[in-house]
C-alpha positions, 0 to 999 in steps of 0.5 A: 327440873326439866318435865316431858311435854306430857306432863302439863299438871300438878297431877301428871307431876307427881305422878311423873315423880312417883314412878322416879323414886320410890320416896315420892311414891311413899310421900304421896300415897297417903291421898291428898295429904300433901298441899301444894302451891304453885308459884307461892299459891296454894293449887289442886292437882288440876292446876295446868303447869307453865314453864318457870313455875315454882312448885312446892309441897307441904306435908301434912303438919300438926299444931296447936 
């Protein structure tokens, strides 16, 4: 996915997501449920985003 050159976080990226679709809006909503890893790496919203990065969320899950 090609990004806008303001958007140089993984904050700015779901934000950038949320305002594209509403079922991100929905998905993200819940706070900072959602993990996600950047290059194979778990990262905070903070993380600076370079170009080829591979970004991945996880939703919350459950076990036992």
């Amino acid at each position: 996915m090609e990004l806008p050159e303001a958007i140089t976080s993984v904050q700015g990226l779901i934000d950038h997501l949320r305002v594209g679709d509403p079922h991100f809006d929905t998905l993200f909503n819940d706070g900072n449920k959602v993990l996600v890893a950047v290059n194979q790496t778990v990262v905070d919203r903070n993380h600076v985003l370079s170009n080829d990065d591979e970004i991945a969320f996880f939703p919350p899950m459950t076990g036992g």
